[in-house]
C-alpha positions as CSV (number, residue, x, y, z in Angstrom):
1,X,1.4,2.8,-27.6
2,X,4.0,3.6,-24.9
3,X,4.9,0.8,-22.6
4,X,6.2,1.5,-19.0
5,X,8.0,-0.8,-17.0
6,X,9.2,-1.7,-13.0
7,X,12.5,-2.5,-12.9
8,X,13.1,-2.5,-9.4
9,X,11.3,-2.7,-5.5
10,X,11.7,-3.4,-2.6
11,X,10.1,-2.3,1.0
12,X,10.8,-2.1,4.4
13,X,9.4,-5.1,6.6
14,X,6.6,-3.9,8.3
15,X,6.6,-1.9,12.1
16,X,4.4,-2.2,15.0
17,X,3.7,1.2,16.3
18,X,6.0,2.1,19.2
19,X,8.2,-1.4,17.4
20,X,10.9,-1.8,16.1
21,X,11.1,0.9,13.4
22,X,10.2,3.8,15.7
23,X,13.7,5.4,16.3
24,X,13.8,5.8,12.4
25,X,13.2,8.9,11.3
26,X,10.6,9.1,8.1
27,X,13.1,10.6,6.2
28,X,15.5,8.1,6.5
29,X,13.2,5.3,6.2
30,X,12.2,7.1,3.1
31,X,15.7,7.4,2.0
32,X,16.6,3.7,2.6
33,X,14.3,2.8,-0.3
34,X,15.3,5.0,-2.5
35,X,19.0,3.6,-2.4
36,X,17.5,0.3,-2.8
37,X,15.9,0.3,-5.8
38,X,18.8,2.3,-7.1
39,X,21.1,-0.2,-6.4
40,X,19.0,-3.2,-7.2
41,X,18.4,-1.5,-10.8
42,X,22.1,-1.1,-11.3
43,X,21.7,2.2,-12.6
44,X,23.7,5.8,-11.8
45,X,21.8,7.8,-9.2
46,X,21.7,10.7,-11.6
47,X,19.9,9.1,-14.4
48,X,17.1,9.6,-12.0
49,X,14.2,12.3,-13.6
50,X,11.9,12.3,-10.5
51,X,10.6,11.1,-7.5
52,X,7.1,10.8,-6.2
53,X,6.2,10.0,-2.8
54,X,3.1,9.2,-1.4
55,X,2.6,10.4,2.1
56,X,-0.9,10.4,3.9
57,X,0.0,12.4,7.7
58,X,1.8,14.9,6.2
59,X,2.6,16.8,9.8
60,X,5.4,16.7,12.0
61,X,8.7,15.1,10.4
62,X,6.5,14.3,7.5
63,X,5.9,18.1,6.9
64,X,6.9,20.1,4.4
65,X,8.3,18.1,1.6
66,X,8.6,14.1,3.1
67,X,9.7,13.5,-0.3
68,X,12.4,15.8,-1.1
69,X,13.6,15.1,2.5
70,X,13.7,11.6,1.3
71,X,16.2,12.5,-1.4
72,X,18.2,14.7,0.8
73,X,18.9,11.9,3.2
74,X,19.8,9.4,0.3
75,X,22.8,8.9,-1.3
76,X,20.9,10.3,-4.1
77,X,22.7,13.6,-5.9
78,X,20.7,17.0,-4.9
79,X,19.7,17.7,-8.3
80,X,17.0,14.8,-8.5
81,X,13.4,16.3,-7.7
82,X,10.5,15.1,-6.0
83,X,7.0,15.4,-5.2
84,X,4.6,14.5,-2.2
85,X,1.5,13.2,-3.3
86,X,-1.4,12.5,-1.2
87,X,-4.2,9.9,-2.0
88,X,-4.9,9.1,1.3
89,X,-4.2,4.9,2.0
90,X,-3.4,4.9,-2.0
91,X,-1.1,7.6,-2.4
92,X,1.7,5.1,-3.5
93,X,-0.5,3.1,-5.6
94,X,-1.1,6.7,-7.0
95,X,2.9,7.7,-7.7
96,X,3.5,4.1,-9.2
97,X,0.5,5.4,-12.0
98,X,1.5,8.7,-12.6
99,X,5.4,7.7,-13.0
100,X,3.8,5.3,-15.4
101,X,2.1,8.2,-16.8
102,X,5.5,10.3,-17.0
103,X,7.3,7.9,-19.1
104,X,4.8,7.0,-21.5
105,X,4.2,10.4,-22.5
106,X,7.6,10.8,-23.1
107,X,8.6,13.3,-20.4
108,X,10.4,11.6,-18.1
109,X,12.2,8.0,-18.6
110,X,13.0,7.2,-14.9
111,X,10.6,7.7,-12.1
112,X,10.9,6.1,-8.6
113,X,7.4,5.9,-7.2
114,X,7.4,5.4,-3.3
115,X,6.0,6.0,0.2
116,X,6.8,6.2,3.2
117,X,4.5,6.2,6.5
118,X,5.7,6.3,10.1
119,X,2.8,6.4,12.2
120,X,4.6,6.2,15.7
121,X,6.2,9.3,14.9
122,X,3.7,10.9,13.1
123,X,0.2,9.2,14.3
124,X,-2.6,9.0,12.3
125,X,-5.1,11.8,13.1
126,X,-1.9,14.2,13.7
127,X,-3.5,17.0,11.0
128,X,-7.3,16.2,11.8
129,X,-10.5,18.3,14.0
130,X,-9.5,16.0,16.9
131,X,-5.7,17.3,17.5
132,X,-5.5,20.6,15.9
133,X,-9.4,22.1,16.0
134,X,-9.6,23.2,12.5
135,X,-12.3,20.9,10.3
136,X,-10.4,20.3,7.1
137,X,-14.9,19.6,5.8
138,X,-16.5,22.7,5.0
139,X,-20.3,23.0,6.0
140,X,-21.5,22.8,2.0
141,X,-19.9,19.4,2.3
142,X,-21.4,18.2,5.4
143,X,-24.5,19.3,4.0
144,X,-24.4,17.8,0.4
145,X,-24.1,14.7,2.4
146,X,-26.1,15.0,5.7
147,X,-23.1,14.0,7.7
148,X,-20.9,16.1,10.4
149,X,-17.8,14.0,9.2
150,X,-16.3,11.0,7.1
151,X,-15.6,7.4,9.1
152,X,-13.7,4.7,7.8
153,X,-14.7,2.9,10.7
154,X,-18.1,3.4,10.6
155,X,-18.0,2.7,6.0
156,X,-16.6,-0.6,7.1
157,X,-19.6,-1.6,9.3
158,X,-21.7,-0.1,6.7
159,X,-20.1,-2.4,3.9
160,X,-20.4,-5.5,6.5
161,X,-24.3,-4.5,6.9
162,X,-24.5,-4.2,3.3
163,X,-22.9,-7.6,2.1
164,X,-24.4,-9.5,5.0
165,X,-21.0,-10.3,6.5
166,X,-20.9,-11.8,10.1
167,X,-18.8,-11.4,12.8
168,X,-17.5,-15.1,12.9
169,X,-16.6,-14.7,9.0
170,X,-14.9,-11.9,9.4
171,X,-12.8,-13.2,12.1
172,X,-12.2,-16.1,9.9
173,X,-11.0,-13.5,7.1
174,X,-8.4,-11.9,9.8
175,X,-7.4,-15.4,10.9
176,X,-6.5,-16.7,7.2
177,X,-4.7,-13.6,6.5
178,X,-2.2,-14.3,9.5
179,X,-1.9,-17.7,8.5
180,X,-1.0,-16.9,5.2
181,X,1.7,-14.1,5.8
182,X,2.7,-17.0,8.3
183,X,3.4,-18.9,5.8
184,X,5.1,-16.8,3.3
185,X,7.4,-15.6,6.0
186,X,8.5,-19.0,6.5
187,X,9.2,-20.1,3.5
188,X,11.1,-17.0,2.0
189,X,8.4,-16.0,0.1
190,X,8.8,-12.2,1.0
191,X,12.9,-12.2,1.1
192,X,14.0,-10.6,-2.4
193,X,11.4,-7.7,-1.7
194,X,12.5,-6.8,1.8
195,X,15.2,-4.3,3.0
196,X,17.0,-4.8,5.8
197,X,17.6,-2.5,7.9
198,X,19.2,-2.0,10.9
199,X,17.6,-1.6,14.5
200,X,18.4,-0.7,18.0
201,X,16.6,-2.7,20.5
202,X,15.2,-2.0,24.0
203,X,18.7,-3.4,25.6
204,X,20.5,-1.2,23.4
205,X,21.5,-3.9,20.9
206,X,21.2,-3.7,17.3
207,X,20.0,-6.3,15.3
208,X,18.6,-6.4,11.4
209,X,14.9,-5.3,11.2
210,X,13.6,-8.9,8.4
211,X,10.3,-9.8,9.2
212,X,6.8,-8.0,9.5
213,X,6.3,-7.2,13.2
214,X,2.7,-7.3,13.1
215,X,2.3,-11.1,12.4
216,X,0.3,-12.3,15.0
217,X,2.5,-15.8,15.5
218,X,-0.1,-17.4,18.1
219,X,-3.1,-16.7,15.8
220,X,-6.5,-19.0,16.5
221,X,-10.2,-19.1,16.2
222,X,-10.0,-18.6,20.1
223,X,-8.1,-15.3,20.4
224,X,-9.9,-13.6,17.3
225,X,-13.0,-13.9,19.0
226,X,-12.0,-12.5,22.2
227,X,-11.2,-8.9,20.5
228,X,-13.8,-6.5,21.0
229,X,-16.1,-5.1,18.8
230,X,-14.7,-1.4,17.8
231,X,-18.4,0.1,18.4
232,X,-21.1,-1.4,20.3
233,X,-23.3,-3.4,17.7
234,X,-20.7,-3.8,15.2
235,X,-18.6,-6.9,13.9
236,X,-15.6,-5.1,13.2
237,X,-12.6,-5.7,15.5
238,X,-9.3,-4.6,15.6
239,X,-8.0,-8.1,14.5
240,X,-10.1,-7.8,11.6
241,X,-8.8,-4.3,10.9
242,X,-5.4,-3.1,9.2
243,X,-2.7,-3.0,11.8
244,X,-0.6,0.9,12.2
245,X,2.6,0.3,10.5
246,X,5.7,2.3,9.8
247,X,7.0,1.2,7.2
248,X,8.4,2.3,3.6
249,X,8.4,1.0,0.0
250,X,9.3,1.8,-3.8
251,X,9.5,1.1,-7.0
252,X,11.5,2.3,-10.5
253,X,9.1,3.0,-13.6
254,X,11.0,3.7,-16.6
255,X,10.3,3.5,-20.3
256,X,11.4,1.3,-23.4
257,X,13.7,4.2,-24.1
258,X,15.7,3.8,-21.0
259,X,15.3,0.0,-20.8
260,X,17.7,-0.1,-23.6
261,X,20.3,2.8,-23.2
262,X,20.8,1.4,-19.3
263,X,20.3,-2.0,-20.2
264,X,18.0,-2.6,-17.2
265,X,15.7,-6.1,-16.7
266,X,12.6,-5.5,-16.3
267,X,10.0,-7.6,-13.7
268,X,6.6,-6.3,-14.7
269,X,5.1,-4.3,-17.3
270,X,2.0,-2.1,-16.3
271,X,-1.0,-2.8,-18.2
272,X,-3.7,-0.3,-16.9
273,X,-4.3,2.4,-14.6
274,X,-7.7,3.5,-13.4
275,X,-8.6,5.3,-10.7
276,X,-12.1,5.9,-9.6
277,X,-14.2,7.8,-6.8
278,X,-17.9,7.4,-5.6
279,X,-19.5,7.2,-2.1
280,X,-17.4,9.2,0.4
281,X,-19.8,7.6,3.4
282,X,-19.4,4.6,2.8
283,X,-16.2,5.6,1.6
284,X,-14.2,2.2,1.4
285,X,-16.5,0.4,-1.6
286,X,-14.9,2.0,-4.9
287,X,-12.3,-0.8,-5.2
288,X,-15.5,-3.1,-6.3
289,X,-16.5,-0.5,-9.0
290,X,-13.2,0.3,-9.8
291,X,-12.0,-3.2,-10.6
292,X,-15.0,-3.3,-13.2
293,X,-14.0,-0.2,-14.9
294,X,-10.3,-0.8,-15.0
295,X,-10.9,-4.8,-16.5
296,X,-13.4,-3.2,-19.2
297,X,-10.6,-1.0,-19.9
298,X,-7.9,-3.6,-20.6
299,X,-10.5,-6.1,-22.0
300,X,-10.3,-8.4,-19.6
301,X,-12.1,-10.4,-17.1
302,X,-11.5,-11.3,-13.5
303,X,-10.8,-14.6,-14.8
304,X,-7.9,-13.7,-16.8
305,X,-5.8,-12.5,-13.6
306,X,-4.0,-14.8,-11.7
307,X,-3.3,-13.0,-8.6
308,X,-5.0,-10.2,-7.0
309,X,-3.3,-7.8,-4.2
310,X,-7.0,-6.1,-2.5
311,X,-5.4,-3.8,0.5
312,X,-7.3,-5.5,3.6
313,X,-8.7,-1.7,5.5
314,X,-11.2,-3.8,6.7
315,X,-11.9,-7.4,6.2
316,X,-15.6,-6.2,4.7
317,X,-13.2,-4.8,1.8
318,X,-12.1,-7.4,0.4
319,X,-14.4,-10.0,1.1
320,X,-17.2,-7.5,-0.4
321,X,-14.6,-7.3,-3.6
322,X,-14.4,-11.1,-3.9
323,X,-18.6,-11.3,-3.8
324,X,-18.9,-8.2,-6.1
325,X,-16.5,-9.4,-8.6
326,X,-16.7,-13.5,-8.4
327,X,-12.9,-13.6,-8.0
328,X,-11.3,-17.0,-6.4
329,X,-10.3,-16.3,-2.6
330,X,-7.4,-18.6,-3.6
331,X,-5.8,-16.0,-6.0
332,X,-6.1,-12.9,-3.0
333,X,-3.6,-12.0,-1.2
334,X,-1.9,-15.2,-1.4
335,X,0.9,-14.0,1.2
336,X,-1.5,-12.1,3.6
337,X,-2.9,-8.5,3.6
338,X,-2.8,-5.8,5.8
339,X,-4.4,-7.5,8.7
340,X,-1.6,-9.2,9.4
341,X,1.1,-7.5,7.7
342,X,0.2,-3.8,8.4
343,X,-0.8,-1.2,6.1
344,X,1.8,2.0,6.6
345,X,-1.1,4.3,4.8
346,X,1.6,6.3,2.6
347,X,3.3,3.5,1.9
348,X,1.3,0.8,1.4
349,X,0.6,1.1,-2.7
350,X,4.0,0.4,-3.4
351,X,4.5,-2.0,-0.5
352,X,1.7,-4.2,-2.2
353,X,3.2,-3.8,-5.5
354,X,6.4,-4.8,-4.7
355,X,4.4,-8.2,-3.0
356,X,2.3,-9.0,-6.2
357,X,5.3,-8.6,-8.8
358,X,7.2,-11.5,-6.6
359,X,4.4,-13.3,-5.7
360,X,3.9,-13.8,-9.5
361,X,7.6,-14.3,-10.5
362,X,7.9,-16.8,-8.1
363,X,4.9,-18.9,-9.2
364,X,5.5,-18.5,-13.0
365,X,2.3,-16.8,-13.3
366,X,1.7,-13.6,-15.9
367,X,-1.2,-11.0,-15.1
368,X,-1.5,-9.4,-11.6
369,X,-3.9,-6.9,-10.1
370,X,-4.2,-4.4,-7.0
371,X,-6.5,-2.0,-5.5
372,X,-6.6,-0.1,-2.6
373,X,-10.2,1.5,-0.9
374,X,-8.8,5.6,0.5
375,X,-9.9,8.3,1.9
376,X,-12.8,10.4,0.3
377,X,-14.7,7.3,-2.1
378,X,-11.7,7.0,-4.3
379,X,-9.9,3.8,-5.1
380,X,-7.3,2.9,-7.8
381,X,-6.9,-0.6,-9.6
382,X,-3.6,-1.1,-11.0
383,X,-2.9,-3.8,-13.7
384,X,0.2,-5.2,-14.6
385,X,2.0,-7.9,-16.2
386,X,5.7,-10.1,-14.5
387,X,7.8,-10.5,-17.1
């Protein structure tokens, strides 16, 4: 069988909204990426057969094309297409699998799958009933499912409900994720994956943008529980929620073919791809279901896999995953999630990707695994191997 490989990543630390990334134009952020993993590949722009870029707000300066845009403002030559793709928080996740997909089948040999997500510029919601007054849910929908609209908010509480998950627990979820990318910040653990880049400060400075804005530095027990609740009731917080990022991320997925004529080195071999949907209430479960289909598909089991990447939405997501699938909270997110790193929707598949294949290189470890909950029921697992 075909084999496809990631040869190169990198992504953009992490920006509040209204931070330090938002006088950077998505396109440019986009573009920054591109060049990276060009350059960190060694290989001549031109080689390149595609990109595919995941973009969730596709409004605004993310309109009409983010990802050829993205080209056009790289150092990249004209003549390399590219796609937008959009599956919602995994759309990235999405472009790493079908540019796997491309080179296995022997149509393509070098892909750069990527995202990019600035939700300053272009806020969340941009395209939605709320700001523009057209329902993108038809009434057949609403009434297959006896709803008059989709929450992630309200799936989250309804996963919390479901899995018995308290309020104190899930503010000791948020906590540990902010000690954790802590951590990893200090000791290094996210430099060979991050891109600097430069930015201009409130005084008119510039400095180079390193570290993940959204790592709360003064974390504790005592300011988690002094958040409110997000509805009246619930247990869900906004420090217990994914923080809005800008950001951008990508990867290179080639084949065997090209390994050789461009004598590139690869860092991870991806072993499976699955992609699932179910529930579009409660919406932001599948990642439980779709880890037990994609494992059955490789012939594994949870046990074989020695870190796992679960994008943290909600803390009820991955805390529901670990329960569902008996996984060891030691192996998850080992350098934080999303609470405390941000998750630039768009961006965020290949941002986590990019995490997991160094976070496995740099503890000698072999099989890694990531899934991300999105928009609609739908979740993909990806599986792959550091080499």
């Amino acid at each position: 069988m075909a084999e496809a490989y990631i040869v190169a990543a990198a992504r953009i630390a992490g920006g509040r909204r209204n931070g330090r990334l938002a006088g950077w134009h998505p396109a440019d952020l986009g573009a920054k990426v591109l060049d990276s993993v060009v350059g960190r590949a060694n290989i001549a722009a031109d080689a390149i057969d595609d990109v595919i870029m995941g973009c969730v707000t596709q409004a605004g300066e993310q309109s009409t094309h983010i990802g050829r845009h993205a080209v056009l403002a790289s150092s990249l030559p004209a003549s390399v297409p590219a796609v937008t793709i959009d599956r919602q928080c995994g759309s990235s996740q999405q472009a790493v699998q079908f540019a796997a997909q491309a080179v296995m089948s022997g149509t393509q040999d070098i892909v750069i799958a990527a995202g990019v997500e600035s939700m300053t510029r272009v806020p969340m919601g941009s395209a939605t009933l709320r700001e523009t007054g057209v329902d993108p849910l038809s009434q057949a929908i609403k009434d297959r499912f006896g709803v008059s609209g989709f929450s992630q908010f309200g799936g989250a509480e309804m996963i919390a409900m479901k899995w018995g998950f308290t309020r104190d627990q899930l503010d000791a979820y948020g906590l540990e994720s902010h000690l954790r990318a802590q951590a990893a910040t200090k000791a290094g653990a996210f430099d060979k994956e991050i891109l600097p880049v430069q930015v201009t400060l409130a005084d008119g400075t510039t400095e180079m943008h390193v570290v993940d804005e959204g790592i709360r530095w003064d974390a504790s027990p005592e300011g988690m529980a002094k958040v409110k609740l997000l509805v009246e009731g619930g247990v869900i917080t906004a420090a217990t929620s994914s923080q809005i990022t800008d950001g951008a991320s990508a990867v290179m997925v080639v084949s065997e073919r090209a390994l050789k004529e461009h004598n590139l080195t690869p860092l991870a071999r991806i072993v499976n791809m699955t992609v699932t949907a179910g529930d579009p209430v409660v919406m932001l479960e599948e990642p439980l279901f779709a880890t037990e289909k994609a494992l059955k598909r490789a012939g594994m089991s949870i046990g074989d896999i020695d870190l796992y990447e679960v994008n943290e939405a909600f803390a009820p997501v991955p805390m529901a995953w670990l329960k569902y699938t008996d996984a060891d909270p030691a192996k998850l997110n080992v350098n934080g999630g999303a609470i405390a790193l941000g998750h630039p929707l768009g961006a965020s598949g290949t941002k986590l990707m990019s995490t997991l294949i160094y976070a496995l290189k740099a503890r000698g470890l072999k099989y890694g695994l990531q899934t991300m909950c999105e928009g609609g029921g739908v979740a993909n697992v990806t599986i792959i191997e550091a080499l």
